[in-house]
C-alpha positions as CSV (number, residue, x, y, z in Angstrom):
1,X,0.0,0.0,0.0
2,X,1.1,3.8,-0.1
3,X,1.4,3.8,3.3
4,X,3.8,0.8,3.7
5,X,5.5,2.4,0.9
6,X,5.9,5.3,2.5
7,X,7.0,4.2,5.7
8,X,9.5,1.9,4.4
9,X,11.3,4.7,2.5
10,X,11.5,6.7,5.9
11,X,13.2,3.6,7.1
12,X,15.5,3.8,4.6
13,X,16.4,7.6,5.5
14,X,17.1,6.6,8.9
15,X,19.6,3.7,7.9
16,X,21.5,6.3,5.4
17,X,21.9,8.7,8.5
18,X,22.8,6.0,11.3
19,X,23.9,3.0,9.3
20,X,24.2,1.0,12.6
21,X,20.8,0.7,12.8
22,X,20.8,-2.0,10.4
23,X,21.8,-4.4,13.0
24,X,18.9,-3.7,15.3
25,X,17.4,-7.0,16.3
26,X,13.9,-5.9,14.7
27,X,15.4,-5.8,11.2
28,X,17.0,-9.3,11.3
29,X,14.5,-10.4,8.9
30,X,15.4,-7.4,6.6
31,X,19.3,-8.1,6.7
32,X,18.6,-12.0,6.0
33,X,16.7,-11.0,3.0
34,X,19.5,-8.7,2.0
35,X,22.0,-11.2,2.2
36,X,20.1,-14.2,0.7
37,X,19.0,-12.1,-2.1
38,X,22.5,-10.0,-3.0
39,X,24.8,-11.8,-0.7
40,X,25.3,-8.3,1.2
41,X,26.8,-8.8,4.9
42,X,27.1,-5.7,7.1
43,X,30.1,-4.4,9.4
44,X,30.1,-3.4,13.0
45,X,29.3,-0.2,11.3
46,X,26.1,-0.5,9.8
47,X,28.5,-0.9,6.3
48,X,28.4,-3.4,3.6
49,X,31.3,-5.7,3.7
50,X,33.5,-5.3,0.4
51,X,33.4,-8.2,-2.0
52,X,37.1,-9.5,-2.8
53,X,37.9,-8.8,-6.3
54,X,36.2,-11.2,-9.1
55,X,39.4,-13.7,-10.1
56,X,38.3,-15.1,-13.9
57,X,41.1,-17.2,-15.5
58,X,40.7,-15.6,-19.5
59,X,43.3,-18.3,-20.8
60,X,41.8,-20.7,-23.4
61,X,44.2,-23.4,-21.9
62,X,42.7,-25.9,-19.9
63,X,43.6,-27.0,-16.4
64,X,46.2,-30.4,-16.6
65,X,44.4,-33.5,-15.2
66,X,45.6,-34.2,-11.8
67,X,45.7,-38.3,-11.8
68,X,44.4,-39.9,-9.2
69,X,45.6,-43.4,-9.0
70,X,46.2,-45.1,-12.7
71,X,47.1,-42.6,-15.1
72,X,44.5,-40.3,-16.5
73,X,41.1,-40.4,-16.4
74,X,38.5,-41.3,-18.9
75,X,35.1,-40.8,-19.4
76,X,34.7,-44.3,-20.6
77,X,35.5,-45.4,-16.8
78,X,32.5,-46.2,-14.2
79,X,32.2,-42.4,-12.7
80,X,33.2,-43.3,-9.1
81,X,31.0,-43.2,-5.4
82,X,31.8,-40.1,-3.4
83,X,31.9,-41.2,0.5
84,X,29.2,-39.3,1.9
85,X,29.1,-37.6,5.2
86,X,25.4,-36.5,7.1
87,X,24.0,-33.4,6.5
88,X,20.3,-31.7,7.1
89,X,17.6,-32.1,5.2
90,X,15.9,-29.1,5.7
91,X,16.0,-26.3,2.8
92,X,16.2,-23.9,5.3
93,X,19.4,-25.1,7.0
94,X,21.2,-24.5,3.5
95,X,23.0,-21.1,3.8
96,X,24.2,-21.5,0.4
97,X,21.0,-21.9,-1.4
98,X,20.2,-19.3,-3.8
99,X,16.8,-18.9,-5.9
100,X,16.3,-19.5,-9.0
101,X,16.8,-17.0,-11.5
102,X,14.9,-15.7,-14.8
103,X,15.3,-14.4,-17.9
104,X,15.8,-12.8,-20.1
105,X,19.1,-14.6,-19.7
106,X,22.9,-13.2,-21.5
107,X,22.7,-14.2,-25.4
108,X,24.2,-17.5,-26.7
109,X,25.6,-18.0,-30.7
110,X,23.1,-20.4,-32.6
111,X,24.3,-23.8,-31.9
112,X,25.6,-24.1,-35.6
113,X,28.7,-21.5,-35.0
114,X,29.4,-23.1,-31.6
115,X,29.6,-26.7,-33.2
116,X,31.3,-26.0,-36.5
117,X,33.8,-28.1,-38.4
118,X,35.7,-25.2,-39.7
119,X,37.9,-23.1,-38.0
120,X,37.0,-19.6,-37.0
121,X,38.2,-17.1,-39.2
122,X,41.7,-14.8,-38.0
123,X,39.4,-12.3,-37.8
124,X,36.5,-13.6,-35.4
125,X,40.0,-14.8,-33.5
126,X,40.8,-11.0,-33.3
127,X,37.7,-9.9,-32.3
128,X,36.8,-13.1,-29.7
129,X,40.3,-11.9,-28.1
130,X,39.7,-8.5,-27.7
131,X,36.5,-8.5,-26.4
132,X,38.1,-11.3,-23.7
133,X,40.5,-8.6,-23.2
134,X,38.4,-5.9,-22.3
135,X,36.2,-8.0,-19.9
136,X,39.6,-8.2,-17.8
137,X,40.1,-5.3,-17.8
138,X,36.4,-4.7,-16.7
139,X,36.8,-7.2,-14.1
140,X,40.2,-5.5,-13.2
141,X,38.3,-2.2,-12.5
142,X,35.1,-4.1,-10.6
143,X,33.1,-3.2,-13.6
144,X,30.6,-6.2,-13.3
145,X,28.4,-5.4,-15.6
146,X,30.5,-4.2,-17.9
147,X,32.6,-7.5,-18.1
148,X,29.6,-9.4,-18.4
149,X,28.8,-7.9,-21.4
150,X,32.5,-8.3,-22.8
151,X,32.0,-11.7,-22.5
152,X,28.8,-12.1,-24.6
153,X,30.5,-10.0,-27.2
154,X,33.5,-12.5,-27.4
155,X,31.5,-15.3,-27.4
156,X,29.0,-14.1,-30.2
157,X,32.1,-13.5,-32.5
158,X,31.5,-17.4,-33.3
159,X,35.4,-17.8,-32.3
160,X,34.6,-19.5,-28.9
161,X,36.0,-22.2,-26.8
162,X,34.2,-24.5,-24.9
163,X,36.0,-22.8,-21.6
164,X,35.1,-19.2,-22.7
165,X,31.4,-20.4,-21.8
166,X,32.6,-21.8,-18.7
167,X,34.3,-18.2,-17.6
168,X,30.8,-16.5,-18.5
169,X,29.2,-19.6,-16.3
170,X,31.8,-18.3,-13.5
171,X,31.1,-14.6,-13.2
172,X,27.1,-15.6,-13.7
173,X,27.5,-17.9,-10.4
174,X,29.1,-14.7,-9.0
175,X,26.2,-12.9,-9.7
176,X,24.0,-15.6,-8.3
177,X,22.2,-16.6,-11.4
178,X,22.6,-20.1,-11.5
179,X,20.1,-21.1,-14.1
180,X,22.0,-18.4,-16.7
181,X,24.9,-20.3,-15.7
182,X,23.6,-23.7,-16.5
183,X,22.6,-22.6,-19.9
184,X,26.5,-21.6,-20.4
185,X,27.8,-24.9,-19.5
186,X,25.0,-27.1,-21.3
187,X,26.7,-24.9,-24.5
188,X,30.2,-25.5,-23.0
189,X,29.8,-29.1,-23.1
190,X,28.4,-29.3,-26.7
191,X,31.7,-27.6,-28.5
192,X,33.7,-30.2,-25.7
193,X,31.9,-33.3,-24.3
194,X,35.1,-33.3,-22.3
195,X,35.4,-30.2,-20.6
196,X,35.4,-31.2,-17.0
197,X,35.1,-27.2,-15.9
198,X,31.9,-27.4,-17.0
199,X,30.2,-29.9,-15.1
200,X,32.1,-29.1,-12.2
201,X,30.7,-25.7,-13.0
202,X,27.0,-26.9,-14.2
203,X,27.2,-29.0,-10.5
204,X,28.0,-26.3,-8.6
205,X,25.0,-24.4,-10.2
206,X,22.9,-27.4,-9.4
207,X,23.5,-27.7,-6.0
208,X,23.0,-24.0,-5.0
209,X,19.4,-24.5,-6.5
210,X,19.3,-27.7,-4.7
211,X,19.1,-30.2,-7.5
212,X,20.9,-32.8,-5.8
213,X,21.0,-35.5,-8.1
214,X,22.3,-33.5,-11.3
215,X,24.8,-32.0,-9.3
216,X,26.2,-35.6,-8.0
217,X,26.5,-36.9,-11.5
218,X,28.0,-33.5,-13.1
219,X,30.3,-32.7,-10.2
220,X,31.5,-36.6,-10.2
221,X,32.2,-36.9,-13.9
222,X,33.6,-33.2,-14.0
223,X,36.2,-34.5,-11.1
224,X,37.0,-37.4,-13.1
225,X,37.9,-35.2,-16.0
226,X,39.6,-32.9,-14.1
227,X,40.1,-33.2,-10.4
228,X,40.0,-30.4,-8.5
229,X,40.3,-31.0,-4.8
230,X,39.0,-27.8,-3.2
231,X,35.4,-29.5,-4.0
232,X,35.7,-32.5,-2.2
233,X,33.4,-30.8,0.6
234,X,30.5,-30.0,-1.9
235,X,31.0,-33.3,-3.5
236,X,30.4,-35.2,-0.7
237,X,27.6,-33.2,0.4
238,X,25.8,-33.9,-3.1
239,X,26.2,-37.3,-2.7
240,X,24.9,-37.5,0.3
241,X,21.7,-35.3,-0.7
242,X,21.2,-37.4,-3.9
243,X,21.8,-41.0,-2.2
244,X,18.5,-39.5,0.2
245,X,16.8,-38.8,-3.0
246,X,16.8,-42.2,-4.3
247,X,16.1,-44.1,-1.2
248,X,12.7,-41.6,-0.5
């Protein structure tokens, strides 16, 4: 109503003069909803805590295959059971869930230039690199947006790798929009079936949405393609959600 309206907006002129007031104990709901939504914590001082600096690899390399017992993996192999450990069941008991997000989501090429036969031209080569370089130096300056949209541009040169999607997919998880991110990685994995960066990534996106299941399978196959051992946590906790899944 305009009432509600208008006494939320006098709130909100009381917060910009004494920021501290933020962490009065009648606005806990207000500062959960700020930090679920935007991931926005608050100081002693009433003042948003900085963000550290968004850290998006731009090399078209990818990461060397850590083996992990008998030489390299292959995605022939029987994708291996994650040892669970017990976790809650309750959605609400998830500090790391996120909700789901809408469109209209960042463009995509047609699938036809992303799975070509043919080389990109030198020129869509020029173009694809530039743009990558000016969404560094976007990210350099903590131009969010601005990257984002450097991104696109490289990746709608047709001149794309199957980790340039992935590095779109990362800043989109940054901006906690899985779904978007999800779209980038299901396009990752069509230039490369065997980019493991993008089901790691596409699991991670899963699992803050709480899709258990899709998260165990991508996050297990994207380890066996290329381990990474900083998610060994999340892994485990996906197998554990998805193993509860199938037994219900």
């Amino acid at each position: 109503s305009p009432e509600d309206v208008a006494a939320f907006s006098v709130a909100v002129a009381k917060l910009k003069q004494d920021p501290k007031l933020v962490h009065h104990p009648e606005l806990e709901c207000f500062r959960e909803y700020i930090s679920s939504a935007w991931g926005v914590k608050f100081d002693a001082a009433g003042l948003p805590v900085p963000k550290p600096p968004l850290q998006i690899d731009l090399s078209d390399d990818e990461e060397p295959v850590k083996p992990s017992g008998d030489g390299d993996a292959s995605r022939d192999e029987p994708v291996p059971v994650v040892q669970a450990f017990d976790v809650a069941d309750s959605d609400e008991e998830d500090p790391d869930r996120v909700p789901e997000d809408s469109g209209p989501y960042p463009p995509l090429p047609p699938q036809q230039s992303r799975v070509r036969d043919e080389e990109a031209s030198e020129e869509q080569v020029v173009r694809c690199g530039a743009a990558k370089q000016r969404a560094q130096l976007a990210l350099d300056a903590g131009d969010v947006g601005g990257a984002l949209e450097q991104f696109t541009e490289a990746l709608l040169t047709g001149a794309a790798s199957a980790l340039l999607f992935v590095r779109r997919a990362e800043l989109l998880m940054k901006l906690r929009r899985p779904i978007a991110a999800i779209r980038d990685c299901d396009a990752a994995i069509e230039v490369n079936a065997d980019c493991g960066k993008a089901y790691r990534i596409r699991g991670l996106a899963y699992r803050s949405i709480g899709r258990w299941e899709p998260a165990h399978r991508d996050l297990a196959l994207g380890q066996k393609l290329d381990y990474d051992d900083s998610l060994l946590e999340v892994s485990k906790l996906c197998a554990e959600k998805a193993k509860r899944f199938e037994e219900r």
